[in-house]
N, C-alpha and C positions, 0 to 999 in steps of 0.2 A: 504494500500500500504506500504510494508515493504520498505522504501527508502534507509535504513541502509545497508542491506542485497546488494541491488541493486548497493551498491555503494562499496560494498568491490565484488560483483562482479567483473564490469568495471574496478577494479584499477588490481586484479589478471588478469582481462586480457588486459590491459595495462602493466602490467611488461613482459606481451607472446611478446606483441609489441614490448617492451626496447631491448628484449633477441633474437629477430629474426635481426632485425635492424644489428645486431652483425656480422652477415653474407655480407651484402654486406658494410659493414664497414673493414672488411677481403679482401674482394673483392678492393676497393681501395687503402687498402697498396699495397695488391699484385701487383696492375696495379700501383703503386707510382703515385697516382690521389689524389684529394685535399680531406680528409678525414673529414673535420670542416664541411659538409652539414648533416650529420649523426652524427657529436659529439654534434652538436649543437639543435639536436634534442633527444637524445639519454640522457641528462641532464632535460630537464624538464620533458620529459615524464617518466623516473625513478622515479625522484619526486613526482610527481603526483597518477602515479599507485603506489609507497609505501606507500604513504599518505591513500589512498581511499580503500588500500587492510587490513588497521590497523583498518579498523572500527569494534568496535564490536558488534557484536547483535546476535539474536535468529537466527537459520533456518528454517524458514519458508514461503516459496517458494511456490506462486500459478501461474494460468494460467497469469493473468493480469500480475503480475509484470516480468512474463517468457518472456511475448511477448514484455511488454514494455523494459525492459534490453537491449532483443536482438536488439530492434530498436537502442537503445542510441549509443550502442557500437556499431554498424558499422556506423554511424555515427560520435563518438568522435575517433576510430582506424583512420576513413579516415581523419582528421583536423591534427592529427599528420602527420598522414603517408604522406599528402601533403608539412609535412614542408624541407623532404630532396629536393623535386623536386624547394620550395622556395629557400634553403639555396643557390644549388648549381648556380643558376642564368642563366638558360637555359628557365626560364620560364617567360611568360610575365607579369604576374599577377597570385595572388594568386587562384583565379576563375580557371585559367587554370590547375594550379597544381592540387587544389581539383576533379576535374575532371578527370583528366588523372587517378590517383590515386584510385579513386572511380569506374573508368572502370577497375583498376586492382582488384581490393577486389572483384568487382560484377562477372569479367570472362567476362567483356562485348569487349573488345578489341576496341573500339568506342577512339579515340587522337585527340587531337589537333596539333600534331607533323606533322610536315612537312621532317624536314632533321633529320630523328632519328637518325644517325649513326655519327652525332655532337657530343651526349651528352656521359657524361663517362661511362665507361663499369661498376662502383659501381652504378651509377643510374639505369644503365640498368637493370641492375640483380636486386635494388630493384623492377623497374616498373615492371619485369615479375616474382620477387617472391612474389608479393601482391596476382599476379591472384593464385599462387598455396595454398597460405596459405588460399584465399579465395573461391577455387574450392570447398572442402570438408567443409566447416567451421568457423570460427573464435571459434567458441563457443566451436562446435566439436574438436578443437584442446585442447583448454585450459583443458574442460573437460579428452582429452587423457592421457594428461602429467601433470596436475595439476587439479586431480579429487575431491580435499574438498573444491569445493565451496558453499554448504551448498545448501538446501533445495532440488526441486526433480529435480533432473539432466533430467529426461524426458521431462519437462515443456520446455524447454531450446534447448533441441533437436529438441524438433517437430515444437518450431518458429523459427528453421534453416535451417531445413532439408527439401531439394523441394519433393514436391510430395505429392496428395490428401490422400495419406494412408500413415503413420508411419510403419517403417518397424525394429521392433527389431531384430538381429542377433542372440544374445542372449538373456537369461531376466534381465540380469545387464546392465544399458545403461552404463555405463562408459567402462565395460568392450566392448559392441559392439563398442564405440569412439575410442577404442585402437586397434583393429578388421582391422575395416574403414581404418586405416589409414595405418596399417600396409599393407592392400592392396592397398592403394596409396601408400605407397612407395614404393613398391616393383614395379606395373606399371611404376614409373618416372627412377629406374635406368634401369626397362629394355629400357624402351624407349630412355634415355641417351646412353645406350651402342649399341642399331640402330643403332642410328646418328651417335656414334661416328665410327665404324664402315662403315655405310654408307660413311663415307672421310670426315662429319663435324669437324670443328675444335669443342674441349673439352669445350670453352668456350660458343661458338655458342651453342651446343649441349645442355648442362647445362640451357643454359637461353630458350634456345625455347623450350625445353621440357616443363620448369616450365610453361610457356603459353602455351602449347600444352595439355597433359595430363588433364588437369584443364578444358578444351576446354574454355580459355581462350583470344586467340585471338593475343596479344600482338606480333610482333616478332622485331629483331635489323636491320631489314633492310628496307628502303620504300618500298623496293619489295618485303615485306612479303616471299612468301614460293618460287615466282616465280627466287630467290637468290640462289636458293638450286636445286640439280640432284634430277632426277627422282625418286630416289630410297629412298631419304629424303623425299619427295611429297607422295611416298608408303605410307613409314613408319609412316607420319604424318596423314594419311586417317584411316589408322589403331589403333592408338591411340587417335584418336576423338572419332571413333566406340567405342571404347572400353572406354572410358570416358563418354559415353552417354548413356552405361548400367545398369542399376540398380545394384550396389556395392551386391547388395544380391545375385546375381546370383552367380558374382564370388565367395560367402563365400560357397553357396552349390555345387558351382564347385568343388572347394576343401575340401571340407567335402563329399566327397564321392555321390551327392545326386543329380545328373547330371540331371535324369530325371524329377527332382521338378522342375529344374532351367526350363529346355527347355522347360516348361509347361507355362510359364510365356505370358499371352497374351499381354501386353505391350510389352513386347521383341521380340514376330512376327508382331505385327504390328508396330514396330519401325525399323525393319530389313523389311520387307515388302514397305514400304518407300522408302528405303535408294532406294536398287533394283529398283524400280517403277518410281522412281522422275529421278536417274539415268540415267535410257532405254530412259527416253521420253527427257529430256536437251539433250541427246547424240544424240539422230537423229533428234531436232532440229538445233542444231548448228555443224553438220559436213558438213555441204557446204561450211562453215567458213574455214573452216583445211584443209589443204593439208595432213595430215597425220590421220589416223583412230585411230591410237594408241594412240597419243598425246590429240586426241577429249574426246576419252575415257577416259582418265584419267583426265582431264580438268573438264569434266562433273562427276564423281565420286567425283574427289576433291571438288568442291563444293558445291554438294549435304551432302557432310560428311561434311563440313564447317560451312553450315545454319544451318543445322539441329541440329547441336548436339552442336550449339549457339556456336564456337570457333571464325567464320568470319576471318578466312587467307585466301588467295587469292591467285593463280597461274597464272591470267589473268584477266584482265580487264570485267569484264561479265557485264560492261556497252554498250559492246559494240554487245552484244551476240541478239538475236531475243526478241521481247514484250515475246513469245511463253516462253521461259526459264526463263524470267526474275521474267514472273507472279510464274514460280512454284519454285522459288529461294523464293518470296515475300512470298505466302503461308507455306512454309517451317519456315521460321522465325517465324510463329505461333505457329507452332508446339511442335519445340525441342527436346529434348530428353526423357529419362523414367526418372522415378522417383524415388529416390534416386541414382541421377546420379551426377555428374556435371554438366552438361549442365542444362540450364533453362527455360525461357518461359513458354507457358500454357503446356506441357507433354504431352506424348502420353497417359498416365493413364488418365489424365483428357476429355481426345477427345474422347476416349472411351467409357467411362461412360455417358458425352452428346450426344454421339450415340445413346446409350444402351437404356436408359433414355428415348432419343426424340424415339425412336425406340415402347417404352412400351407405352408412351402418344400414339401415333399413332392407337397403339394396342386396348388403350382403347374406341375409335371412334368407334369403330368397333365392340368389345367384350364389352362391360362397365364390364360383372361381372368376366371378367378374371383378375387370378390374376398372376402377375410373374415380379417376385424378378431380378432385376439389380443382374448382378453378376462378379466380376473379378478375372482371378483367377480361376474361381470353385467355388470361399466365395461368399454368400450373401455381400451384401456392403447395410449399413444402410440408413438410408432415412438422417438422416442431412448430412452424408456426402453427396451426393447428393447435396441437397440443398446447400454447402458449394461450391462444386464443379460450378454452376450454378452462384451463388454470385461472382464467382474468376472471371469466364466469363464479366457479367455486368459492374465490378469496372474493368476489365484489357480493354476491348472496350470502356468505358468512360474517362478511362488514356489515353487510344493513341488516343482520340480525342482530349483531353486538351493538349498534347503535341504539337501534331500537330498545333494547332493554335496558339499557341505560338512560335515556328519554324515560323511558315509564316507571323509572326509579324516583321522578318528581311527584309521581301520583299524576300524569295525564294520562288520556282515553290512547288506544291503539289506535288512529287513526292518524291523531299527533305524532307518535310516538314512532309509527311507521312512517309519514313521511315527510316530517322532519329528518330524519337519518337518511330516507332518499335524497329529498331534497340539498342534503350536502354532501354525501358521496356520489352522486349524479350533478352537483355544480349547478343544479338547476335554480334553489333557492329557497321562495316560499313552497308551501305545501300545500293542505287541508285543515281543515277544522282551528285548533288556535295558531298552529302555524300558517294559515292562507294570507290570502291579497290582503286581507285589512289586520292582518295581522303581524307580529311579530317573535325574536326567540329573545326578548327582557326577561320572561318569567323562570327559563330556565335554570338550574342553579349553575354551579360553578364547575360542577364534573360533568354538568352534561356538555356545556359550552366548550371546555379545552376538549370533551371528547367529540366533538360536531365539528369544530377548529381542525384537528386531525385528520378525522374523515374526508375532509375540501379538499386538504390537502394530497390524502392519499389518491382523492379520487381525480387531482387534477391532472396529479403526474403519473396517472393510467396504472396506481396501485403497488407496481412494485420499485419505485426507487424509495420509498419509505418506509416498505414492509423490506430492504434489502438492509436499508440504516437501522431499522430494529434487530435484525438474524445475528447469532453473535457470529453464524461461521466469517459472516462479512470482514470483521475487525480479528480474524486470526491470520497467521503469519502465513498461513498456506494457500 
């Protein structure tokens, strides 16, 4: 285990931290708001990341220490990044902070906040630029704009990046991290200039987007999305979709290669979804509606909501039939494709357990048939599979262990269960006291670090955190 390496990692990306921080520190003068909850954060973490970025050693970067890194560091970015929500004193305890904060890095959109529209518009804009910095990456960023961090930048990516297959853009990963992002930025001002457009004010527009695009979750008002016209509610259906797409599509979009893209079977069975979950929420709850149009869109906005793990909200869908609720609930399993933002178990991975149990089936029947799992068009290897199948067991025996521990507060199972979805699926709000008008304030203090966890583990697709727990990780062999 190279610790040396590992450690002038974390500290170059703890100075990405110092240097982002910069931005809603900007943000405070501008609004002449108390700027000491970021300077006072913004001093040790400097220190710290130049400290740990001076160490020197060899490059030599393997699997282990790729996955263990990438654990550490969303873990020590969120202990900082919780200190401005400390400094500023809107919060009740540190637990709370970490938490909020870790829902923003994960995209899980999952608060503690009751009266959001209290806290300063600098906090604001950090709490919803964590989820953007953390939609596409941490790692992936540092990688973009600060590419010599020594050993194989692959190793790094792939314990970041969601999704049962690695998808290289090009064959230099550094250059695909600069790719990536270049097409998220370009997504966030288009989506910025919607809003703004749409009649959002510049500020609103700016910070919802960074929770939007990211399908993030986050927004400035208790009333999430249901604060904003229709036409903002569009635009925001449309850039979940489009945040839930495999970034690869859009690089063959624009490279000319349309027809590889729309070849893509996660991408019709993700857009198949949307359609299908859609039709059926819509003609269950328009008895609800006095208006067909508003139903429509109520039921689209949400189906793009779950799925593509952002969790905003235009209406109360606690209140909506069992009938929609379940295929809200099943949705949360789902998510999006892969190499997307959005997170959860993917549609690539459902596929292949299809595919899979589909061939098991086959072989009942045939034993000496043979045929190859395929996505894609590609053969797809037996460990991934196998890999695929493991994600399955460890993510159903995570939301059982969440769940008991939720209903160690004395709430109902319905809480209990999808609250613990809700943040190892990254999605967010839930059901019952965790839905749209709801919150996680009431839960105690072991439920929160253990839901904090959960984001976490589920952000970084389960095993670079359960690899930081294994003791064989940290033995010499």
């Amino acid at each position: 285990m190279n610790y040396k390496l590992m450690l002038r990692m974390m500290g170059r990306t703890l100075l990405v931290e110092a240097l982002l921080l910069l931005l809603p520190l900007l943000v405070a003068f501008i609004y002449r708001e108390d700027p000491r909850p970021f300077l006072y954060t913004l001093l040790p973490l400097a220190l710290v990341g130049f400290a740990c970025s001076r160490v020197k050693t060899k490059a030599e970067f393997f699997s282990r220490e790729g996955f263990v890194v990438v654990a550490l560091i969303w873990v020590i970015l969120s202990l900082f990044g919780a200190l401005p929500f400390w400094f500023c004193g809107y919060f009740e305890s540190f637990t709370d902070c970490f938490f909020e904060v870790v829902s923003g890095f994960t995209t899980s959109g999952a608060t503690i906040l009751s009266d959001i529209e209290r806290l300063p518009r600098g906090i604001l804009f950090w709490r919803s630029f964590t989820s953007w910095v953390g939609g596409m990456g941490v790692l992936l960023f540092t990688l973009a704009f600060l590419p010599k961090v020594g050993g194989r930048a692959q190793v790094l990516v792939r314990a970041e990046t969601p999704g049962p297959v690695a998808t290289k853009l090009v064959p230099k990963t550094v250059q695909s991290a600069k790719i990536l992002y270049e097409i998220y930025f370009a997504l966030t001002v288009l989506e910025i200039m919607a809003f703004s457009a749409a009649g959002m004010p510049l500020y609103d527009a700016v910070v919802t987007t960074f929770a939007s695009v990211c399908t993030g979750g986050f927004c400035i008002t208790s009333a999430s999305f249901a604060a904003y016209n229709t036409t903002c509610q569009v635009i925001a259906i449309v850039f979940m979709i489009l945040g839930s797409v495999n970034f690869a599509v859009f690089f063959l979009l624009l490279t000319g290669r349309g027809k590889q893209a729309l070849k893509s079977d996660e991408l019709h069975f993700f857009l198949g979804a949307v359609g299908v979950c859609s039709l059926l929420v819509f003609v269950n709850i328009l008895p609800l509606y006095d208006s067909v149009g508003v139903a429509f869109k109520d039921a689209v906005f949400q189906v793009a909501s779950i799925i593509s793990t952002s969790g905003f909200c235009t209406t109360d869908y606690n209140l909506w039939p069992p009938f929609a609720q379940t295929v809200l609930v099943i949705l949360m399993f789902v998510g999006g494709c892969s190499g997307s933002t959005s997170c959860s178990i993917k549609c690539g991975r459902i596929l292949l357990a299809f595919r899979t149990s589909t061939r098991t089936l086959l072989r009942f029947s045939h034993p000496r048939a043979v045929k190859v799992v395929k996505l894609d068009g590609k053969a797809v290897e037996e460990e991934t599979l196998n890999t695929v199948f493991a994600f399955f067991i460890l993510f159903f025996l995570l939301l059982g262990a969440g769940s008991l521990v939720v209903s160690l507060d004395g709430y109902s199972l319905t809480t209990s269960f999808t609250a613990s979805l809700g943040c190892l699926s990254n999605v967010g709000p839930g059901l019952d006291g965790v839905g749209p008008v709801g919150n996680f304030s009431g839960l105690s203090h072991l439920s929160k670090w253990f839901l904090s966890a959960l984001m976490l583990v589920g952000r970084l697709e389960l095993f670079p955190i359960l690899l930081l727990l294994h003791p064989t990780t940290w033995s010499r062999a």
